[in-house]
Structure formats: C-alpha cells, structure tokens
C-alpha positions as CSV (number, residue, x, y, z in Angstrom):
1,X,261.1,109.7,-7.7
2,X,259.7,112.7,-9.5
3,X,259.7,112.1,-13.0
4,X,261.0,109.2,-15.2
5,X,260.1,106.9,-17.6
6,X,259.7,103.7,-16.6
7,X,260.6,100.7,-18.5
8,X,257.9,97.7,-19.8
9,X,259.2,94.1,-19.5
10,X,259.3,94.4,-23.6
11,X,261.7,96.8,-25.2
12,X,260.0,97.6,-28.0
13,X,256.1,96.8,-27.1
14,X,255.0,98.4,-29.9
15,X,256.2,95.4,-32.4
16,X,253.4,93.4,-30.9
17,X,251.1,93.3,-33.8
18,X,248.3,93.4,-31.9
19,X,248.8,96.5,-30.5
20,X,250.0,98.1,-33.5
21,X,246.7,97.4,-34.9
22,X,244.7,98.9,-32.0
23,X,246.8,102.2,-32.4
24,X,245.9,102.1,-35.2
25,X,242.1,101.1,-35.3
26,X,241.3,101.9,-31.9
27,X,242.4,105.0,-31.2
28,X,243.5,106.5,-34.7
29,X,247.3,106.8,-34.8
30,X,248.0,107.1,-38.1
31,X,250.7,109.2,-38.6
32,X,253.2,107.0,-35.7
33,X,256.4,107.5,-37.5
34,X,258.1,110.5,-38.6
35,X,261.1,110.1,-40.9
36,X,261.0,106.6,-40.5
37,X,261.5,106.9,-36.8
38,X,258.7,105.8,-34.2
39,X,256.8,109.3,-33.2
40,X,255.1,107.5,-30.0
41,X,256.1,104.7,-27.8
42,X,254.5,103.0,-24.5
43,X,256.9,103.1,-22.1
44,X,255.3,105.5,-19.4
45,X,256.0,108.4,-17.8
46,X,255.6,107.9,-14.1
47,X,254.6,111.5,-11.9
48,X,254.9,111.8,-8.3
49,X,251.8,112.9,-6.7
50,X,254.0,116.0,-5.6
51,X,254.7,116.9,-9.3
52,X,251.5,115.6,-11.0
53,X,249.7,118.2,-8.6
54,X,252.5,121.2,-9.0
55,X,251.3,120.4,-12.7
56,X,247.9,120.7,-12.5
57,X,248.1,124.0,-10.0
58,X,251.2,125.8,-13.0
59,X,248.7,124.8,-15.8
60,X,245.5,125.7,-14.4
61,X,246.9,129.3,-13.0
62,X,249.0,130.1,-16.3
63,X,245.4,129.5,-18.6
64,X,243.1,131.7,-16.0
65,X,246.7,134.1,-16.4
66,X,246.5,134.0,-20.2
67,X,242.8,134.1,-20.8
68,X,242.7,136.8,-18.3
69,X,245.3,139.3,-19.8
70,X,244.2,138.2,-23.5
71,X,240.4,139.2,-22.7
72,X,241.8,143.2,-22.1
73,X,242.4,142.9,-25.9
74,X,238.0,142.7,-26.4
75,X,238.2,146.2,-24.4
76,X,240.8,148.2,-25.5
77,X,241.7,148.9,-28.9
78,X,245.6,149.9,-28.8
79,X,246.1,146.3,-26.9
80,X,244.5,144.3,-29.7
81,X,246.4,145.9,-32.4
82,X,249.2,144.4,-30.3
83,X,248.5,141.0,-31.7
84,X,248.7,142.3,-35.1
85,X,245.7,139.9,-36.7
86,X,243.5,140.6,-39.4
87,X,240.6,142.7,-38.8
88,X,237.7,140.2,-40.2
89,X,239.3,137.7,-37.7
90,X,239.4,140.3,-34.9
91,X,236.1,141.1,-35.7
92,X,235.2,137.2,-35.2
93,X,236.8,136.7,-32.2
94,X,235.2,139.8,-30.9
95,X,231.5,138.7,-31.9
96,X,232.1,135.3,-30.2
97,X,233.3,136.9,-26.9
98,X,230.5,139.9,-27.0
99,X,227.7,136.6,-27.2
100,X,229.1,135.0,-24.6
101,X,230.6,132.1,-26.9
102,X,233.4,131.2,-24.5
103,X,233.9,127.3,-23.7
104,X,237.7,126.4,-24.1
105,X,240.2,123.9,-24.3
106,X,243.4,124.5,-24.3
107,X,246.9,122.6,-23.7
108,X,249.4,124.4,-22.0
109,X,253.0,122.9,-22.3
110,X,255.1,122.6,-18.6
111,X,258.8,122.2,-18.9
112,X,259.9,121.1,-15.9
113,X,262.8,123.4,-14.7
114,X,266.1,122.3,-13.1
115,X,265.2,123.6,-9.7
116,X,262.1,120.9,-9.7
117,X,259.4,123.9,-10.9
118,X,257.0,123.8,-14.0
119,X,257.2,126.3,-16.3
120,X,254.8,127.5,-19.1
121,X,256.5,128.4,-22.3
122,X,253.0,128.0,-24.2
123,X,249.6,127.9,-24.3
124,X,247.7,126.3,-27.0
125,X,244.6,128.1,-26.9
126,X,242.6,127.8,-30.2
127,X,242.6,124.2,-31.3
128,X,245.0,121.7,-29.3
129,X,245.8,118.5,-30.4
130,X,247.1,115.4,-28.9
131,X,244.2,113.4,-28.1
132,X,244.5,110.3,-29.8
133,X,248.0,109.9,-27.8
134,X,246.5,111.2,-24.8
135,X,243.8,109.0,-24.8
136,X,244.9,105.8,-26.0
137,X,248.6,105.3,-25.0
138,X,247.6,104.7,-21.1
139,X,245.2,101.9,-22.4
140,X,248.1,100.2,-24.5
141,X,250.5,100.7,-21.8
142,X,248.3,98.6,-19.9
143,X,247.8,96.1,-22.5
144,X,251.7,96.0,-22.7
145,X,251.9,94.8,-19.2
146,X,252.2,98.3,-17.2
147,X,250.3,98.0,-13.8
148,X,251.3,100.9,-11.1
149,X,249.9,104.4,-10.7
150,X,246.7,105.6,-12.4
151,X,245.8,107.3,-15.7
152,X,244.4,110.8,-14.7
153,X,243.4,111.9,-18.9
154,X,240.1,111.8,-19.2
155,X,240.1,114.8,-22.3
156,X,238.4,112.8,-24.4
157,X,235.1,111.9,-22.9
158,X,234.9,115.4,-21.1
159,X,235.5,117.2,-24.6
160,X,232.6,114.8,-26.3
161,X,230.2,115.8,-22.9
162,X,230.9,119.5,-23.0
163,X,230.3,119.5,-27.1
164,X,227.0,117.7,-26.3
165,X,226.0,120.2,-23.5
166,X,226.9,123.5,-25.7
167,X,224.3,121.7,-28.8
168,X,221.3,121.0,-25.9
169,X,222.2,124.9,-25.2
170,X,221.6,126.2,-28.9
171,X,218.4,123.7,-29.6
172,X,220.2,121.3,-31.8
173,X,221.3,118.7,-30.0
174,X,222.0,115.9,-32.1
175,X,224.5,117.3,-34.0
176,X,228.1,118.9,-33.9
177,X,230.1,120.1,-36.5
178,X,233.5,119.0,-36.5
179,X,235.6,121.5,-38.8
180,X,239.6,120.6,-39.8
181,X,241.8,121.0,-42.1
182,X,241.1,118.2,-44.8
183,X,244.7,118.0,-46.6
184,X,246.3,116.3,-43.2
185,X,245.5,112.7,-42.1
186,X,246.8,114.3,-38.4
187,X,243.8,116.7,-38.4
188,X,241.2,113.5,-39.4
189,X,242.3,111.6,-36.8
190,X,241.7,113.9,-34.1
191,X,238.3,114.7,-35.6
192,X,237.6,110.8,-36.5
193,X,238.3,110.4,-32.8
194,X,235.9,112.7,-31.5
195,X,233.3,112.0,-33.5
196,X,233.4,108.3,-32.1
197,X,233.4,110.1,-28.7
198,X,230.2,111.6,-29.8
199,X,228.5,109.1,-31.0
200,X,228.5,107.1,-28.1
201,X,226.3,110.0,-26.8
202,X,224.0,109.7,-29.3
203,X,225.2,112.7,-31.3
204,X,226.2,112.8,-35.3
205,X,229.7,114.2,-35.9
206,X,229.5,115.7,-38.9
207,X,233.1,115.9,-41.1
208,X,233.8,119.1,-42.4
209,X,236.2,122.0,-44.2
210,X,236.1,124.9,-42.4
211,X,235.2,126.8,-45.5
212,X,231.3,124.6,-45.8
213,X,229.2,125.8,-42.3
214,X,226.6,128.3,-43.7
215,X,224.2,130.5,-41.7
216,X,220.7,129.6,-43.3
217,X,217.7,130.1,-42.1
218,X,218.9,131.1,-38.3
219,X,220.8,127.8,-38.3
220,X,224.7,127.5,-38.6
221,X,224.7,124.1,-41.9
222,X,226.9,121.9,-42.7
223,X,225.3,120.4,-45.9
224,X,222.2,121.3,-44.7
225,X,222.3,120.2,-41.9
226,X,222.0,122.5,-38.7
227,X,224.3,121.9,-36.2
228,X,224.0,123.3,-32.5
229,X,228.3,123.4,-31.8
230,X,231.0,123.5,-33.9
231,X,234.2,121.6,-32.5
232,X,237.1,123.8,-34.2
233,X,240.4,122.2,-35.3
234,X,241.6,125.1,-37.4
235,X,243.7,127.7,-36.5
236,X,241.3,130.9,-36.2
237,X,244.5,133.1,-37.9
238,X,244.5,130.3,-41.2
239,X,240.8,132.1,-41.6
240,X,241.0,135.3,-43.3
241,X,240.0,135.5,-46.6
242,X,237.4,132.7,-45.8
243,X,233.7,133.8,-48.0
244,X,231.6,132.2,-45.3
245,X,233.4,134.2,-42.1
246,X,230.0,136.6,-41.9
247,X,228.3,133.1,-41.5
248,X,230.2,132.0,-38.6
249,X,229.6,136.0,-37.1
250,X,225.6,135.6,-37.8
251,X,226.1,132.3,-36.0
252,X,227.6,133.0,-32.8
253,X,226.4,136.5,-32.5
254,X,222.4,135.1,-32.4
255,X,223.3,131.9,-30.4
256,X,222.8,129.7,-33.0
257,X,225.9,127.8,-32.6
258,X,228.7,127.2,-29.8
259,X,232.3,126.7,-30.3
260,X,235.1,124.8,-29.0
261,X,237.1,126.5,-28.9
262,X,235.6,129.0,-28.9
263,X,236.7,131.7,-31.6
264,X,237.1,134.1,-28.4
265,X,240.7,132.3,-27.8
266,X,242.2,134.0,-31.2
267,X,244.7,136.2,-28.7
268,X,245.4,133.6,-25.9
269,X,246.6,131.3,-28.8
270,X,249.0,133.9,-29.4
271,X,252.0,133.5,-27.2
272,X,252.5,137.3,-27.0
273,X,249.4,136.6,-24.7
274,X,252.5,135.5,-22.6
275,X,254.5,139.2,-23.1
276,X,251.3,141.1,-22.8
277,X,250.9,138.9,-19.1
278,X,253.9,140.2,-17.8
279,X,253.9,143.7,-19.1
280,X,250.5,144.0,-17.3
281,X,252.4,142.4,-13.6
282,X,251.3,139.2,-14.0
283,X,253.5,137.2,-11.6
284,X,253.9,133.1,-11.1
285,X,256.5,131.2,-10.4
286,X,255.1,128.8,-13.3
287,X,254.8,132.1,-16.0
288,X,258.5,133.0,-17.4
289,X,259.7,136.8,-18.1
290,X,258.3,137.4,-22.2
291,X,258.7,140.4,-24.0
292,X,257.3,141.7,-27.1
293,X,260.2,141.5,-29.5
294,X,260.2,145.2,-30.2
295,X,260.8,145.5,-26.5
296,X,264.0,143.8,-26.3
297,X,267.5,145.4,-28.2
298,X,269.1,142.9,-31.1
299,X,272.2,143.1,-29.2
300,X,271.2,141.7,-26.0
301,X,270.0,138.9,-27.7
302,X,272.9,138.2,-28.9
303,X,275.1,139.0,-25.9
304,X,272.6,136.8,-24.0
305,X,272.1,134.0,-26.5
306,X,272.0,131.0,-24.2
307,X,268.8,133.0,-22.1
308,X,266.8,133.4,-24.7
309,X,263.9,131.8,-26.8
310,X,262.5,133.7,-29.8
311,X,259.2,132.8,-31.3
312,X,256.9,133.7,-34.1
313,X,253.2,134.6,-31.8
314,X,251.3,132.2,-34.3
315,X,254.0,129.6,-34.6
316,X,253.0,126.0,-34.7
317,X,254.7,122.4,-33.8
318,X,257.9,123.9,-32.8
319,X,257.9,126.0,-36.1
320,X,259.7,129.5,-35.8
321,X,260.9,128.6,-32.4
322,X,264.8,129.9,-32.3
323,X,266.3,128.7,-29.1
324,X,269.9,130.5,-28.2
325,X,271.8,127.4,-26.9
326,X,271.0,125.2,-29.7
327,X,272.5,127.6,-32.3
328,X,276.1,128.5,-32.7
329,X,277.2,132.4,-32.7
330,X,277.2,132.2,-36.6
331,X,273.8,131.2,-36.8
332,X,272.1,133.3,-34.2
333,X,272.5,136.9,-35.3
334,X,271.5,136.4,-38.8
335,X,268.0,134.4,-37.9
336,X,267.8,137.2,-35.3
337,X,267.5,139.2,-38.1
338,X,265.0,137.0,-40.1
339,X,262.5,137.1,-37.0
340,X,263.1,141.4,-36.5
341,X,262.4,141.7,-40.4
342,X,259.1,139.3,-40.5
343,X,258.1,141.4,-37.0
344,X,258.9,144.6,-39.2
345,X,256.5,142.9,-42.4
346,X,253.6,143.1,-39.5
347,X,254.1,139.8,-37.5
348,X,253.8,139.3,-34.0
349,X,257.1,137.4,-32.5
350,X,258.3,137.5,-28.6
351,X,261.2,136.9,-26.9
352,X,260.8,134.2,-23.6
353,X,263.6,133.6,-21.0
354,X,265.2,129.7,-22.1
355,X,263.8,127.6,-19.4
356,X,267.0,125.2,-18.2
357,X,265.5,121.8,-17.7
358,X,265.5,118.9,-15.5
359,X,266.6,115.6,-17.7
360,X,264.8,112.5,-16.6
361,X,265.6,109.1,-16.5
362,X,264.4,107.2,-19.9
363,X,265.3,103.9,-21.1
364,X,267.1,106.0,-24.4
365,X,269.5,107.9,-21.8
366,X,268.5,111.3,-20.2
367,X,265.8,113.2,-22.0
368,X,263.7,116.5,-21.6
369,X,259.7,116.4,-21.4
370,X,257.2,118.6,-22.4
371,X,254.6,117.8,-20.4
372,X,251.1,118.8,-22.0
373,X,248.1,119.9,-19.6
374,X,245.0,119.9,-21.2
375,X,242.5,122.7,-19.1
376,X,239.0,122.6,-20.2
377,X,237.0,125.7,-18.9
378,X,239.3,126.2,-15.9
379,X,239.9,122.7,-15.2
380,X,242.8,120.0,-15.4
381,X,242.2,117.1,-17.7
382,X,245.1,115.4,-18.2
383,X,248.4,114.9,-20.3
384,X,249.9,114.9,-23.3
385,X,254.0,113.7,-22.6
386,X,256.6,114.5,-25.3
387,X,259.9,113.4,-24.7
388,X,263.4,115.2,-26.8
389,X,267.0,114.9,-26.4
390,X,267.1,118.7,-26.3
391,X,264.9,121.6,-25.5
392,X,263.2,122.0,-28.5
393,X,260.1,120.1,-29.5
394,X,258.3,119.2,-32.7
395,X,256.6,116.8,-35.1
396,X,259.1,114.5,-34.0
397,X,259.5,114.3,-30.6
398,X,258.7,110.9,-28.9
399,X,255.3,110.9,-27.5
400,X,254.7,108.8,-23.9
401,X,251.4,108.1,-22.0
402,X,251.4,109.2,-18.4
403,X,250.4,107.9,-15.0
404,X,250.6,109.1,-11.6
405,X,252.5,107.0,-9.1
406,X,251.1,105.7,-5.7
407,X,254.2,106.3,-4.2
408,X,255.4,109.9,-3.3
C-alpha cells in the first residue's frame, strides 16, 4: 500500500447527525456542500510511511526552493518587475522583508506522479486555507469508527503558538488581529477557527476587514485596540488601492506588528516563483519544468497540448488553471489566446509541465489527490487531502482527512 482511501464500516458517515453537527459546531464547516454535492467526506486517506515521508521531504525542499528564489526579487529590481504587482504592494512586501517580518505558512500542493514521486505544481504562500478540514476531519474519522495509523496535522495549535510568540515579540501580547475578507462565510470560518485556537492561550482574536488596522500612536489598531500580530487571510495582490496600506508599512517597518504570513511572501504566492526557480537552476525531482509564459511559443503549446498546464500567477481555487488534456483541440488554442492577451494587459501567467498522476483506490472508483502540505517556517505540519476524478482541482473537489499507516 501507498496511497488509498480506505473505507469506514458506514458508507455515508456523514448522515450521522451527530457528527454533522460537530462539523459544524466543532470545527466550523460551513460551507460542506457545493452545488448540492458533499464538498468533504470521512473516509480516510491512508499514507505509507514511505510516501507520508517522500511528502514531507518534496514539500519542505520545494518551500525553502520557492522562498529562496522569490527573496532575489527584494534585491534586484529587473526580477521583481517579473511578477508584474503593483508598486504600493511591492513596496509592502519590501518593508516587511527589510524589518525582518518573515514568519510563514504556506501549503504546498503534491500531486503524486505515476512513477510513485510528488510533485509540486503550487505553492500557496500568502494566506492558505484548509484548516478547519485539516484539523477536524481526523477527529470525526475517529468518531466514525476509523482506528489504524496516526493523524500527523497538528497546523492548528502550531499556527495559534507561533501567533502568540510573534505578539510576546512586539509587546502586545494579548492580542492578534485576525484580518479576512468579510463577504465569504469560507474566510470566517478559518478565522472563527483560529481565534478559538487562540483563546485557549489566553489571547483575544480580534475579527477584522483588512481595510480597519490603523497605525496610531506606534501601535498597529483594530478599533483601538493594539494588536502585537496580525494573522492575514487576504490575498496581499486584492490590497492595492487600500487607504490604510501606509499603516500596515509604519507598522511592520518599526516592529510594531508581526504577520502571518508575513506580507514578505507577495512573490512566493505567485506561481511564477515556480518559472523564476528553474530559470535560476533550481533542480528537484519534486519541482516540475515552469516557464514564464512569454518564454514558451503559442505553437508549442498547442502542438504539445496534453504536456502542458497554463496558469494565471495570482490564480486562486483552481481559477485560471487551463490544463491541455482536459480540453479538446477546439478549445485550447482560443483560451491560449485569452491567457497570451491578459499576460499582454500586464498579468503574470506561466506555463508548468502536466504532471501524469497516480489514481488511487477510493470507494467512488479511482481518483487523483492533491495532497496539501502545510510548512510553517521550514517545517512540515500536516495535510490537507483533496480527492478529483481528473487532474484539475477546485471548490469542489472532495476533501478527506489523512493518516499515516503503521504498516509500510
């Protein structure tokens, strides 16, 4: 056995109304259907111990890869205005990185190959999500009667102790910010959950837009409120044009506040981090060949459909992903041109070899995962398991909790 997911004695666990109502209550699932289709399950994905290490060794090496090539970009002008992002973001990123503001956690998403390897196709760098899954699908698997291997995601409680130690760092330690984006119930829930996390350290969470934080008085406030860390879920890029960005710059740049991520991550969120790695001779078995879409001719694309992935730099949830063998000739070339003509209108898009996966057994039939790694500062904390009938997640892929088997 390397990878499969392994059937409860129920079929359908989750019509149990009990533990419908700790997903719910517990560990805030709120959004567990899409399209009137369940969005997570509890039938678990079992590791081997061979895999479940391979996957922490290809998701710890591709971050330090990422983060390393993306950090050039604080250095050399001509490689930031790769990225193509607005200068007052730029400028943000670049105050957060010059004070030192650097904690991170980021996911990075393994697709396990054909020949047995993991392979990155991309890091999510600036504000990862996933938590509520990853951290309370394992406990209602067990619930559900699921008793072998052990549950190695511990992202929760080591997100809510890092938060705590970056506020003891800036003075204020009984507070963290928690910024989101208010119009999605998805966003609250990872921010709800964290700021339970918290407060069983004895921290307030304080709920916020990321338009309120202020810089008054040397203190980074939320209502008034200093606040020694800010926890982040907003994409740095949906920033510009905010009034209070000189705020968040006073902030960071005097030590008043940390951040998590930190705004530092702006161009390893991007996934021509990813190009930018191999053009500079980054090599892993776990990192596949990506190119700048300006590198690569229209017509190879299309001669080579079924190698390729295109991808908008700043997509999100599977958005702007085109992947060549899951369109049809007819359909390729023209959103070929779609993706040239927005890269022309001054966005970033790459161009990623099509990893050819390894189906697993499921009890639905043969299925692909995308196996989420969560690395916080450098280090493995566990999973986040989506499972598709083809290589292309989204919203609506099927998400699992994951154990490691005892057995090899």
């Amino acid at each position: 056995m390397t990878a499969r997911v392994q059937s409860l004695s129920v079929a359908d666990p989750l019509a149990e109304p009990s533990l419908v109502r700790a997903l719910v209550d517990e560990y805030l699932v709120w959004d567990g259907f899409v399209a009137g289709e369940r969005r997570v399950d509890l039938h678990p994905l079992l590791l081997s111990p061979s895999l479940h290490a391979q996957a922490v060794r290809a998701a710890e090496e591709v971050a330090r890869l990422v983060d390393g090539v993306a950090r050039v970009a604080f250095d050399d002008d001509e490689e930031a205005a790769r990225y193509r992002v607005h200068p007052s973001i730029a400028r943000l990123a670049r105050a957060s990185h010059a004070a030192g503001d650097d904690a991170r956690l980021v996911r990075v998403d393994l697709l396990l190959g054909a020949d047995g390897v993991f392979r990155a196709c991309e890091v999510n760098a600036d504000c990862p999500g996933g938590h509520n899954e990853a951290h309370g699908l394992p406990r209602l698997a067990r619930a559900a009667g699921h008793s072998r291997g052990h549950d190695p995601t511990r992202v929760l409680s080591a997100l809510a102790q890092r938060l705590a130690a970056l506020a003891r760092e800036t003075g204020v330690p009984d507070a963290v910010g928690l910024v989101y984006a208010t119009a999605y119930a998805e966003d609250l829930q990872v921010c709800a959950l964290v700021r339970r996390a918290l407060g069983k350290l004895g921290i307030d969470g304080i709920l916020a837009p990321p338009t309120s934080p202020r810089f008054t008085d040397g203190r980074l406030c939320i209502g008034g409120r200093p606040v020694g860390a800010l926890y982040r879920y907003f994409p740095a890029e949906y920033m510009e044009g905010q009034r209070n960005l000189a705020d968040y710059e006073a902030a960071v740049t005097t030590g008043a506040v940390r951040t998590l991520s930190s705004f530092s991550q702006l161009y390893a969120q991007s996934k021509l981090a990813f190009a930018r790695a191999c053009a500079h001779g980054a090599t892993s078995p776990h990192l596949p060949e990506t190119l700048d879409l300006s590198a690569i001719e229209p017509a190879r694309l299309v001669a080579e459909r079924a190698d390729w992935v295109v991808k908008r730099a700043f997509g999100r949830v599977g958005e702007d992903v085109l992947v060549g063998s899951l369109h049809e000739d007819g359909e390729w070339l023209p959103a070929l041109r779609a993706a040239f003509a927005d890269q022309g209108k001054g966005q970033s898009w790459i161009a990623q070899r099509f990893v050819r996966q390894a189906p697993i057994a499921t009890p639905w039939g043969p299925r692909y995962v995308t196996l989420g790694a969560y690395v916080l500062d450098g280090v493995f904390q566990g999973y986040f398991a989506r499972i598709t009938p083809e290589s292309h997640v989204s919203h609506d892929a099927l998400v699992v909790p994951v154990f490691v088997a005892e057995d090899a």
